[in-house]
C-alpha positions as CSV (number, residue, x, y, z in Angstrom):
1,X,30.8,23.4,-54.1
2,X,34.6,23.9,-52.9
3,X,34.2,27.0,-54.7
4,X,31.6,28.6,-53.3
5,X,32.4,27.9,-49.6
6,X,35.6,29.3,-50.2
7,X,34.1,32.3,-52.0
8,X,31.6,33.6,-49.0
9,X,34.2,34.2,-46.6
10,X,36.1,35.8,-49.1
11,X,33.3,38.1,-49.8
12,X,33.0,38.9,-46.2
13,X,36.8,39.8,-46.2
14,X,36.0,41.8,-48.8
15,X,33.2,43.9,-47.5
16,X,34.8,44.2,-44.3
17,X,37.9,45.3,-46.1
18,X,36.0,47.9,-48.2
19,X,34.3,49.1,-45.2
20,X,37.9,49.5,-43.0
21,X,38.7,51.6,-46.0
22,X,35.9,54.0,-46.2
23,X,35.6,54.3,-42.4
24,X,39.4,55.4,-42.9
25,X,38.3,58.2,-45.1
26,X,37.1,61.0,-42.6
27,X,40.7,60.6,-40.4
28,X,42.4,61.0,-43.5
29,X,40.9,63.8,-44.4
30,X,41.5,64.8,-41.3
31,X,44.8,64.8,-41.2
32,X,45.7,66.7,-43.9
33,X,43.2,69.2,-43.3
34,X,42.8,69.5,-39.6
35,X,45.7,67.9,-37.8
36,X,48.3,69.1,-40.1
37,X,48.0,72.0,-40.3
38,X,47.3,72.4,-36.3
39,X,51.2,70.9,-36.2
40,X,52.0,73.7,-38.0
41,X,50.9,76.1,-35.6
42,X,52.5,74.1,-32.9
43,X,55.8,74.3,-34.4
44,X,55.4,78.0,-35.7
45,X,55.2,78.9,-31.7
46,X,57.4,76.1,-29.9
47,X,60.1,76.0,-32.6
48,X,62.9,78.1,-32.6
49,X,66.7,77.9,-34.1
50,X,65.8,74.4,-35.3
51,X,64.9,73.5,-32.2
52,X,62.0,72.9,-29.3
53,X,61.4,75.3,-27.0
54,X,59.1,77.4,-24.9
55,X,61.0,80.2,-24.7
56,X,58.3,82.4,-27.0
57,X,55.5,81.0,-24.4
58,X,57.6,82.7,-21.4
59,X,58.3,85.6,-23.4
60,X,54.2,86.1,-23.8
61,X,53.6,85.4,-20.5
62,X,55.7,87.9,-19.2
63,X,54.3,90.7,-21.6
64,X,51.9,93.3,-20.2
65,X,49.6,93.9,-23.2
66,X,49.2,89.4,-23.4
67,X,48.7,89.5,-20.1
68,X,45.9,92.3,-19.9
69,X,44.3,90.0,-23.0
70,X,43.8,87.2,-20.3
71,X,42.6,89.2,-17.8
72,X,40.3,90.9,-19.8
73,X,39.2,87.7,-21.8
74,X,38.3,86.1,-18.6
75,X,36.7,89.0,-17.0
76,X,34.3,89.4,-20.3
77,X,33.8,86.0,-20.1
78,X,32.6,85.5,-16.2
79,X,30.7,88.7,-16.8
80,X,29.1,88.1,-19.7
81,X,28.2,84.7,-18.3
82,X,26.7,86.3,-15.7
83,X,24.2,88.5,-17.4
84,X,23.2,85.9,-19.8
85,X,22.1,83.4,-17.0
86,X,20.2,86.7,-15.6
87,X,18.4,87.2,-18.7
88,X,18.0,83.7,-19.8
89,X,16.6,82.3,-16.8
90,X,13.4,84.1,-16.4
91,X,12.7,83.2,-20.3
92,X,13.1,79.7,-19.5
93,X,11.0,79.7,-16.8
94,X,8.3,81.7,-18.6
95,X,8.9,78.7,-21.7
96,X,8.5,75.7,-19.1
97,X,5.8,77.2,-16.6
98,X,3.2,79.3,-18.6
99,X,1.2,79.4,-21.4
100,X,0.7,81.9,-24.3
101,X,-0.1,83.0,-27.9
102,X,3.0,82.6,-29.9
103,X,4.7,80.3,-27.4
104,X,6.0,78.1,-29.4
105,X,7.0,80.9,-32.3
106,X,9.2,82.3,-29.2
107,X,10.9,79.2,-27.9
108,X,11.9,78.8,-32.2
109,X,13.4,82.2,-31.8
110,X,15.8,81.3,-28.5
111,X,17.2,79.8,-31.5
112,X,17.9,82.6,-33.8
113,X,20.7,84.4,-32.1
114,X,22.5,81.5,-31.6
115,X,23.1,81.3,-35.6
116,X,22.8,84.8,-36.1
117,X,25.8,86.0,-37.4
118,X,28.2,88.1,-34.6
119,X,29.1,90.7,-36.8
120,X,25.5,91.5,-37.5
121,X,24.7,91.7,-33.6
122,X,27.3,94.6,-33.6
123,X,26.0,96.4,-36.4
124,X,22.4,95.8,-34.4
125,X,23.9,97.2,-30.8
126,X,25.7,100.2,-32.2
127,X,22.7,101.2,-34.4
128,X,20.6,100.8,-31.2
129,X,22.3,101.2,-28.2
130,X,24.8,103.7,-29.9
131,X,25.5,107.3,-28.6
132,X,23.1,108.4,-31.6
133,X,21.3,105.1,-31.8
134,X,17.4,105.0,-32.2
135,X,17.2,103.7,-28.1
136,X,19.5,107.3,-26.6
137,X,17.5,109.8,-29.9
138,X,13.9,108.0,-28.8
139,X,14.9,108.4,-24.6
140,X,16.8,112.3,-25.8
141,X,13.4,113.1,-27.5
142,X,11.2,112.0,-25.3
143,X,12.8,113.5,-21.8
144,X,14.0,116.7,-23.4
145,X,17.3,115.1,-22.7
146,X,20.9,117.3,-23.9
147,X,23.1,114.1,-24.1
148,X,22.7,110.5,-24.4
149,X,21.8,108.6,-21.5
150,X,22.9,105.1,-22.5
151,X,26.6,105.1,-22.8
152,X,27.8,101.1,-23.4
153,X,29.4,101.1,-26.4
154,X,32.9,100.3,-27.2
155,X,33.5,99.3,-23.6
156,X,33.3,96.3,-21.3
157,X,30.1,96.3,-20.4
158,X,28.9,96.8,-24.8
159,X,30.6,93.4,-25.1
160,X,29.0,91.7,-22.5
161,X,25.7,92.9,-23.1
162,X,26.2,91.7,-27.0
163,X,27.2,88.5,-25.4
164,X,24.1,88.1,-22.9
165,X,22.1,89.2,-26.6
166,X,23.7,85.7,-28.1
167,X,24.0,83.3,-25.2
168,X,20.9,84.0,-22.8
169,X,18.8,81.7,-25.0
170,X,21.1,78.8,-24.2
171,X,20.2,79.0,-20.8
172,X,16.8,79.5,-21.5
173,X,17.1,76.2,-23.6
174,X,18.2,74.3,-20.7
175,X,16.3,75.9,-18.0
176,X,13.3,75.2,-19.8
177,X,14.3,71.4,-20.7
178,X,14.9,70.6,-17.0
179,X,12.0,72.4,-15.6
180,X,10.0,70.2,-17.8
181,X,11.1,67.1,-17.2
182,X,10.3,67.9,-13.2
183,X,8.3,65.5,-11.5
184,X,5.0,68.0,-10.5
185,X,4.9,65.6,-7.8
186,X,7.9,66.6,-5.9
187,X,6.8,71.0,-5.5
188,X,2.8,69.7,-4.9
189,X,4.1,67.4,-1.9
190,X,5.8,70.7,-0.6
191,X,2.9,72.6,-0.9
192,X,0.8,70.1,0.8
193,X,3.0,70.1,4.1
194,X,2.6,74.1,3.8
195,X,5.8,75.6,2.2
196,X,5.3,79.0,0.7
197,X,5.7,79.3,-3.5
198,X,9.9,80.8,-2.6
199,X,10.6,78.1,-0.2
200,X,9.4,75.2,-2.3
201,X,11.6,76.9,-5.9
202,X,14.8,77.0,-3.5
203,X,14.2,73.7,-1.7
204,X,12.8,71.6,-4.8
205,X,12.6,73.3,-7.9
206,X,16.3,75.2,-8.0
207,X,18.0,71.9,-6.5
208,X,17.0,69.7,-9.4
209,X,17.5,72.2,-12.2
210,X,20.9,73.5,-10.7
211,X,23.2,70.9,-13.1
212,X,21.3,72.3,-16.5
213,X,22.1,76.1,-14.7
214,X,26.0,74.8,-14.2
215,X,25.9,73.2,-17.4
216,X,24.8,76.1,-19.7
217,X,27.0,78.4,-17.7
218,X,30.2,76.4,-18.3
219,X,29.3,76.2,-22.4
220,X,28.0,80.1,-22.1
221,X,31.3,81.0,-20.9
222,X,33.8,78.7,-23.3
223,X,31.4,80.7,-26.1
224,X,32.7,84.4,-24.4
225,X,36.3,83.4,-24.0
226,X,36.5,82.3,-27.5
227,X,34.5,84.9,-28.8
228,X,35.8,87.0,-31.8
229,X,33.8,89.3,-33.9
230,X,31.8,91.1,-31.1
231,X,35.3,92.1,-29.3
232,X,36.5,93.1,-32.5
233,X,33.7,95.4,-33.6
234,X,32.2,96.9,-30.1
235,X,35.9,96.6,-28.6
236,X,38.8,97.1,-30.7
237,X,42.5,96.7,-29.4
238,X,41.7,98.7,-26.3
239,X,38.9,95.9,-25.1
240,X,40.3,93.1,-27.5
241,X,40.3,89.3,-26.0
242,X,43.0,86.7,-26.7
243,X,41.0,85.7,-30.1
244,X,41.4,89.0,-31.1
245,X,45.6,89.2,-29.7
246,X,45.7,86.3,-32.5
247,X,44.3,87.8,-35.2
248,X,45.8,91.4,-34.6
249,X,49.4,89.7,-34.3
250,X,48.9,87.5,-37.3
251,X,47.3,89.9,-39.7
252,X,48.0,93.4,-38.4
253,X,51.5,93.1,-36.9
254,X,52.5,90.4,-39.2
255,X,54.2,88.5,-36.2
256,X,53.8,84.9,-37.1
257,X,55.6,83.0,-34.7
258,X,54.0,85.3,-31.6
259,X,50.6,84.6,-33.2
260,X,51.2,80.5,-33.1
261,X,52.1,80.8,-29.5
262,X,49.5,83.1,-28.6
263,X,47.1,81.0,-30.3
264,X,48.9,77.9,-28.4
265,X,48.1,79.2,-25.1
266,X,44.4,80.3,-26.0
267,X,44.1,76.3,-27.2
268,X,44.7,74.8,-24.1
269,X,42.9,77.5,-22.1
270,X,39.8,76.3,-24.1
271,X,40.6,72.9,-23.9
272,X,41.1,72.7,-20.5
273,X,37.7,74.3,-20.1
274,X,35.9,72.1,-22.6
275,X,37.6,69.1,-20.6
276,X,35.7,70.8,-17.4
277,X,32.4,71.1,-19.3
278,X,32.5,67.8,-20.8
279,X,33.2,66.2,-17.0
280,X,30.2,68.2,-15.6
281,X,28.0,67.3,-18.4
282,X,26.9,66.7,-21.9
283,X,26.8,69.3,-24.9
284,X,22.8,70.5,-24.7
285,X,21.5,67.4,-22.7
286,X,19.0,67.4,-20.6
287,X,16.8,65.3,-18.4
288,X,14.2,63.2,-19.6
289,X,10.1,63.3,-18.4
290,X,9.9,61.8,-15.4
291,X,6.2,61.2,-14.2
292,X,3.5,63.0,-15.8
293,X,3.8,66.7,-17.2
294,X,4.4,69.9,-15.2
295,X,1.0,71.8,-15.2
296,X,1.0,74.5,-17.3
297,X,-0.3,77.9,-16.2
298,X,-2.2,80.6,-18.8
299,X,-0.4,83.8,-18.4
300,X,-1.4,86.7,-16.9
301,X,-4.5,84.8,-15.2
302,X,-3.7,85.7,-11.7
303,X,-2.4,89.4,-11.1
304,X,1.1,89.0,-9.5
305,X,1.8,87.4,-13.0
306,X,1.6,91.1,-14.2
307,X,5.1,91.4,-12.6
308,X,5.9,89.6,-16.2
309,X,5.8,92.8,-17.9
310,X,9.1,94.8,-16.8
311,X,11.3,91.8,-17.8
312,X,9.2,91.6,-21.0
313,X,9.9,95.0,-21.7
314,X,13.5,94.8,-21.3
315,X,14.0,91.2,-23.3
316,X,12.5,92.9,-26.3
317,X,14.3,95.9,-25.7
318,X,17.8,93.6,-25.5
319,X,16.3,90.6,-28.3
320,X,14.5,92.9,-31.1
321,X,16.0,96.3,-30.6
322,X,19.3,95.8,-32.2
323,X,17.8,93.3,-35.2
324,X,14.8,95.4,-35.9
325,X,17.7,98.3,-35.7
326,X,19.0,96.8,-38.8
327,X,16.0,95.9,-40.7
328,X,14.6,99.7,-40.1
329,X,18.0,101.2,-40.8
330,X,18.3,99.6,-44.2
331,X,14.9,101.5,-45.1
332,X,15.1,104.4,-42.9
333,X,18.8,106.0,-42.9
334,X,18.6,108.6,-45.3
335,X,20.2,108.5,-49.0
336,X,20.6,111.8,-50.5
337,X,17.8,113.8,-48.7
338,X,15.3,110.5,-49.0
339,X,13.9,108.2,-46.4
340,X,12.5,105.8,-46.2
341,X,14.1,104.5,-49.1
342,X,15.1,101.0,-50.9
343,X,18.1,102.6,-52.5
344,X,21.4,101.0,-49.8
345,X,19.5,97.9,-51.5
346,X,20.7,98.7,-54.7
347,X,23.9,100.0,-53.5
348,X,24.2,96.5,-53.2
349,X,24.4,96.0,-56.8
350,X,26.9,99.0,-57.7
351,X,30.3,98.4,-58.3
352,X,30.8,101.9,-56.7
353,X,30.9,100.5,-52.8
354,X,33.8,98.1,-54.1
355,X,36.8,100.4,-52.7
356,X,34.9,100.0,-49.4
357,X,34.7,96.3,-48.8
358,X,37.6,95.2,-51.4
359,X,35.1,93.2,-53.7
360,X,31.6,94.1,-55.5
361,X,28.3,93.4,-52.7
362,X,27.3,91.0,-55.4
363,X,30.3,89.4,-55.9
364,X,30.6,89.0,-51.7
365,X,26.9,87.4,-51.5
366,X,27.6,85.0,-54.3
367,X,30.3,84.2,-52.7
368,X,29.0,83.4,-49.8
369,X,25.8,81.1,-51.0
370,X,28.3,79.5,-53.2
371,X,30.5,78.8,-50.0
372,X,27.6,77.9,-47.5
373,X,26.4,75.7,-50.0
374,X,29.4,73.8,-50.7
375,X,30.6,73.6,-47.0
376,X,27.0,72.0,-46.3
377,X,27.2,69.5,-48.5
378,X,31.1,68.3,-47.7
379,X,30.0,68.7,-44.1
380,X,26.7,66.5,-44.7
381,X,29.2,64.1,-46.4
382,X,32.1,64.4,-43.9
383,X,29.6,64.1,-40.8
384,X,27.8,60.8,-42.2
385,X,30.6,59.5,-42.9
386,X,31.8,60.1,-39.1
387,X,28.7,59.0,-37.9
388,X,28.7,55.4,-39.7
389,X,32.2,54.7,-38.4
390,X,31.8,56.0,-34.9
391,X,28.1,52.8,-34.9
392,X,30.8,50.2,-36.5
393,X,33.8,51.1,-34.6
394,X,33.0,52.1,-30.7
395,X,36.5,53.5,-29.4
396,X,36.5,56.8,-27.3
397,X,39.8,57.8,-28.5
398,X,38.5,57.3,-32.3
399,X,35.5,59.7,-30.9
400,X,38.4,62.5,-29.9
401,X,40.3,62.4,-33.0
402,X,37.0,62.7,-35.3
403,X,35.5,65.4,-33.3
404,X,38.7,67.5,-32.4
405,X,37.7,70.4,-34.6
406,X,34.9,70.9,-31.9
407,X,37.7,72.0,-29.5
408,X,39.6,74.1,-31.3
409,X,38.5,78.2,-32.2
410,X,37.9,79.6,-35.1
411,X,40.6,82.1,-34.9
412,X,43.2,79.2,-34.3
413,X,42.0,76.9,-37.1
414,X,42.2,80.2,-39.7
415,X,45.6,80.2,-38.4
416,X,46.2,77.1,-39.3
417,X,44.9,76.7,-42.6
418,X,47.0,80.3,-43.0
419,X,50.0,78.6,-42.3
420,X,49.5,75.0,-44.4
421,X,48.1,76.8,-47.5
422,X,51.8,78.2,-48.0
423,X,52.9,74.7,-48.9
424,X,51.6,71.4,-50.3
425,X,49.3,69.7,-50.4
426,X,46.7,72.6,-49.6
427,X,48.8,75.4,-51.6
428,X,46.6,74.5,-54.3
429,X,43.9,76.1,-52.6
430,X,45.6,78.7,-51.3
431,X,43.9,82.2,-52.0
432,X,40.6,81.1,-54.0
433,X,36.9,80.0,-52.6
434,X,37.7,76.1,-51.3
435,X,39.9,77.8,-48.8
436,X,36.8,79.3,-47.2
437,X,34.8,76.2,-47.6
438,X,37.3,73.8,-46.1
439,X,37.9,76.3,-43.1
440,X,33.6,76.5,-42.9
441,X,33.6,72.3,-43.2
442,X,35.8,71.7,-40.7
443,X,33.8,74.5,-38.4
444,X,30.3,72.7,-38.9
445,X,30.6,69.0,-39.6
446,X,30.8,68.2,-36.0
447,X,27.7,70.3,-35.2
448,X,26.2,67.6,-38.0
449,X,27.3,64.6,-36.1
450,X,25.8,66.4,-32.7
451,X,22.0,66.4,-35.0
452,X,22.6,63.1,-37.0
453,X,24.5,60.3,-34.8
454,X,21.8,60.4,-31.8
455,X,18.8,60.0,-34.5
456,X,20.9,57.4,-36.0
457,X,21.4,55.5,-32.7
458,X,17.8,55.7,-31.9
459,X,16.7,53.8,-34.8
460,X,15.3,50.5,-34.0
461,X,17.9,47.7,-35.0
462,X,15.1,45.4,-36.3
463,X,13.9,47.2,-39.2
464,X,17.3,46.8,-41.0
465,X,17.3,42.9,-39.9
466,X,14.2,42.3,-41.1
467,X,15.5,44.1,-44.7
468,X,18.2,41.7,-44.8
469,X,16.1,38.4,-43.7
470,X,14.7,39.7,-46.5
471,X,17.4,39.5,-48.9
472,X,18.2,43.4,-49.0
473,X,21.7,43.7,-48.8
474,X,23.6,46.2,-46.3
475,X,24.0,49.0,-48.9
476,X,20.0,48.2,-50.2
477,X,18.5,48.1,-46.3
478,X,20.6,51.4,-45.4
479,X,18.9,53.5,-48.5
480,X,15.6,51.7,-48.6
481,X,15.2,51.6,-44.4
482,X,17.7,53.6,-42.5
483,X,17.8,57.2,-45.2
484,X,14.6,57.9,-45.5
485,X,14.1,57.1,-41.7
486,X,16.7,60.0,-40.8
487,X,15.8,62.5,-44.2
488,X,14.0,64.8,-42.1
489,X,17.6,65.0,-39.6
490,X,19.6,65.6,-42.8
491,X,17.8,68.5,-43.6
492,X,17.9,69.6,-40.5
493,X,21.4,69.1,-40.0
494,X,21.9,70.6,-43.2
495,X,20.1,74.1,-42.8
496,X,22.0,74.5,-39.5
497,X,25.7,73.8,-41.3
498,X,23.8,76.4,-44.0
499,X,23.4,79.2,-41.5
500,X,26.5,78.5,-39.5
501,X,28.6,78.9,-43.3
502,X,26.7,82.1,-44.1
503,X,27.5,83.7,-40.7
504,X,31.1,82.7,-40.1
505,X,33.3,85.4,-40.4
506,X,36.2,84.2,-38.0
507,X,38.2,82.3,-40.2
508,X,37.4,84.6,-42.8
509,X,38.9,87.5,-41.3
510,X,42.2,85.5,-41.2
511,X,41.9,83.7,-44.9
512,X,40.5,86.6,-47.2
513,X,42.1,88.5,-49.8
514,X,41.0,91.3,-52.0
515,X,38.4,90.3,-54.0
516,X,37.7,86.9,-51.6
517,X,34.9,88.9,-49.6
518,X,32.3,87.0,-47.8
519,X,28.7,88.9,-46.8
520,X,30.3,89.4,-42.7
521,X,33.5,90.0,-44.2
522,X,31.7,92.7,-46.1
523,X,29.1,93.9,-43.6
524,X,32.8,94.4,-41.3
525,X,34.2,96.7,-44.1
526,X,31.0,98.3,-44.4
527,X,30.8,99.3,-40.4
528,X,34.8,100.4,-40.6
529,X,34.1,102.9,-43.3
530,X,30.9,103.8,-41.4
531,X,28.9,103.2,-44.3
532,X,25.7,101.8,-41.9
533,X,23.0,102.5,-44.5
534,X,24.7,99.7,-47.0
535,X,25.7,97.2,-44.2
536,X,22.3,97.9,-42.6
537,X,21.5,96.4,-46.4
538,X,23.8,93.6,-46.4
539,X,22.9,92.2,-43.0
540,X,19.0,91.9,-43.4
541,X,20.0,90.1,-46.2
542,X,21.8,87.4,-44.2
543,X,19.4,87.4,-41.4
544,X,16.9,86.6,-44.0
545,X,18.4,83.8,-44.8
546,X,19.6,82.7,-41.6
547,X,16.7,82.7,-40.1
548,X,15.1,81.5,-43.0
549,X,17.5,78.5,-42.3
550,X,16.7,78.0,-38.6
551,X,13.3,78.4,-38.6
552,X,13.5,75.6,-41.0
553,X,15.7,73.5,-39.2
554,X,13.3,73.9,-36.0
555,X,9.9,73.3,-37.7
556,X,11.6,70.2,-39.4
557,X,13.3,68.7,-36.1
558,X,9.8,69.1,-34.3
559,X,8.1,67.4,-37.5
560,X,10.8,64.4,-36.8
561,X,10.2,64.3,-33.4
562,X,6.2,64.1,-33.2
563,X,6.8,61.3,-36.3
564,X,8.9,59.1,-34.0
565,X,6.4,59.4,-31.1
């Protein structure tokens, strides 16, 4: 009897033991994949002669060309920023107030481009909005017109429109969320004392959904300032931002040390303005229903609502130009006298277009499933893993530490991983695939936390005590109770680290070698040796499959929703 009193507690010792242990496992990996290597940069830019010092900061700050990058990373940003709240507001007030066929199929697509891969967006504007793109040939055609009339590309304002392309669905995601959750009681008690339809939006409506407007525009412009591949393609080093001063000194001018420090001062740029968006607000939060639901009005019942149409217009012109640009180019752009023609499709599978991209097309998309794939899975493992020791241990700074990759760019964590796959322990991987898929883990595991860990938290607690009152252990009640309650999140989080893998090209840029050629990479090469027909090719590959992904990971997370109501 002795025995087995003495053996329970020990049991208990042991369990919690074991589970110290595993919940130790994410912050190890962590810091010798993440944290490591980020010391590395750290002492790459503040080292010198053995010693500390910020001597190579001063010297950056006092250069003309670094300085222009900040300038000209900010300005992008605030105008960029700008445009996408112009664009994205009006669509999320058309989401939240009105009614219309393919309503829903629209507010899944405010999802698209924020998955879409950037490099495919350039491709899209410069086949579009180009000095010979289809927009300038169909406006030179139709006006008897000498020149183009559209001139944006490879300038300021080509960037920042690319930008408003990716980021004015994310306010249209949170204008819509806010204006939903509105109490219709508020505006219809405005009316009723006789306020006109402007006075009511700018006394009521505008003051209630200003902190979702604030929010979005503080996350819309940490995106621009750490934007990459769209400076790169539609800018070059004329209009290059501090992401791209990283890159260009790390793998062009082969200045190591300048690259740590310049990618030291971009990191606490961004995380001093993560720290502001994180005080201002939650990451895609919004406010819940409050009363009963805003009243929802059919559009184009009433004729001031035709006023709809110009903005309509120009969203699709902005939206589906420059990806229905692609899709038609990879038909349409002749090959040898033909068109259309499915032949830049099988250029795809020719060994010929190796010289241009520095691997075979084939070799670069099997590359990249293989790499999306794996980085899914380790991120579904890594994130889980996460999530169950951030519900058994509650500790803000054990939060930070497990969700610092979130804060840190792509450019800077390529940089990193650069620098650590010199020596061991990651020199093993230094130069083949798991490179990749480490950098692409550690870019979207915390994005699987953001889907998993609130579904987890809203679980009810007395579904897994009833397991165990039962006699189901912990391990048996969490895979008989808890897994199949959050399956449908899984997949979800798993399509979206899919599509995120398949579209990353940042840390590519900085990790790749000849023959280690992912589909971006490739699509990249492919615009450089302006070979448009065989990228057009290459990127309505990927945005089948991204938006393969997201449309899955949308219809699923609606399914989950309506199954928990």
């Amino acid at each position: 009897m002795a025995v087995g009193v003495a053996t329970a507690p020990c049991g208990r010792l042991t369990k919690r033991g074991a589970g110290a242990c595993l919940a130790l496992l994410p912050l190890l990996f962590l810091a010798l994949s993440f944290f490591l290597p980020l010391w590395q940069v750290l002492s790459q830019g503040l080292k010198a002669e053995g010693g500390w010092t910020t001597a190579r900061l001063a010297q950056l700050l006092s250069d003309p060309y670094v300085l222009h990058l900040l300038r000209f990373t900010l300005k992008q940003a605030l105008l960029s920023s700008l445009l996408s709240l112009a664009l994205g507001f009006p669509l999320g007030w058309l989401l939240a107030r009105y009614d219309f066929p393919g309503r829903e199929a629209l507010r899944a697509f405010t999802l698209v481009p924020f998955v879409l891969p950037p490099i495919t967006v350039a491709l899209g504007f410069i086949l579009f909005f180009g000095h010979t793109g289809y927009l300038n040939r169909a406006l030179m055609a139709t006006f008897g017109l000498s020149s183009p009339p559209i001139k944006v590309l490879y300038s300021l304002w080509g960037i920042v429109l690319a930008h408003a392309f990716y980021n004015a669905p994310v306010f249209a995601r949170f204008v819509s969320a806010a204006w939903e959750g509105l109490d219709p009681g508020l505006t219809e008690a405005a009316r009723t004392l006789g306020a006109r339809p402007l006075s009511v939006f700018l006394s009521v409506t505008l003051p209630q959904i200003l902190p979702a407007i604030l929010s979005a525009f503080a996350l819309v412009f940490v995106f621009c300032f750490l934007s990459f591949a769209i400076p790169l393609a539609l800018g070059g080093a004329k209009y290059a931002t501090v992401e791209v001063g990283v890159y260009l000194y790390a793998r062009v001018f082969l200045d190591q040390g300048r690259a740590a420090a310049l990618a030291i001062l971009e990191l606490a740029i961004a995380l001093g303005l993560t720290y502001l968006y994180i005080r201002g607000g939650g990451i895609f939060t919004s406010r819940g229903q409050v009363g009963r639901p805003q009243a929802i009005v059919k559009l184009f019942s009433r004729p001031q609502q035709l006023l709809w149409l110009p903005y309509l217009f120009l969203a699709a012109l902005v939206f589906l130009g420059p990806i229905g640009a692609v899709i038609a180019d990879s038909f349409a752009r002749p090959w040898q006298g033909q068109a259309p023609t499915l032949a830049w499709y099988g250029t795809l599978f020719s060994p010929a277009q190796s010289p241009f991209i520095g691997s075979s097309p084939l070799a670069s998309i099997a590359l990249s499933l293989e790499v999306a794939s794996c980085a899914a899975g380790l991120a579904l493992v890594l994130g889980f893993l996460v999530c169950w020791t951030l519900r058994r241990m509650r500790s803000a700074l054990l939060e930070a530490l497990l969700m610092a990759p979130l804060a840190v760019s792509s450019v800077v964590l390529g940089l990193a991983l650069l620098f650590a796959f010199r020596q061991p322990p990651l020199s093993a991987l230094a130069g083949g695939p798991w490179s990749i898929v480490l950098a692409h883990t550690l870019i979207v595991y915390p994005l699987v936390v953001r889907v998993i860990r609130p579904l987890w938290q809203g679980l009810d607690p007395a579904l897994v005590e009833a397991a165990r009152t039962l006699g189901a252990g912990r391990l048996v009640a969490f895979l008989t109770v808890e897994l199949p309650l959050l399956s449908r999140g899984i997949l979800v989080a798993g399509a979206f680290a899919f599509a995120l893998s398949m579209g990353e090209m940042t840390a590519v840029a900085m990790l790749s070698r000849p023959g280690l050629v992912t589909i971006p990479l490739a699509i990249y090469h492919f615009l450089s040796a302006r070979r448009f027909g065989a990228a057009s090719a290459m990127a309505t590959l990927l945005i089948l499959i991204t938006a393969g992904a997201v449309f899955l990971w949308e219809y699923m997370g609606r399914r989950f929703l309506r199954g928990q109501a």
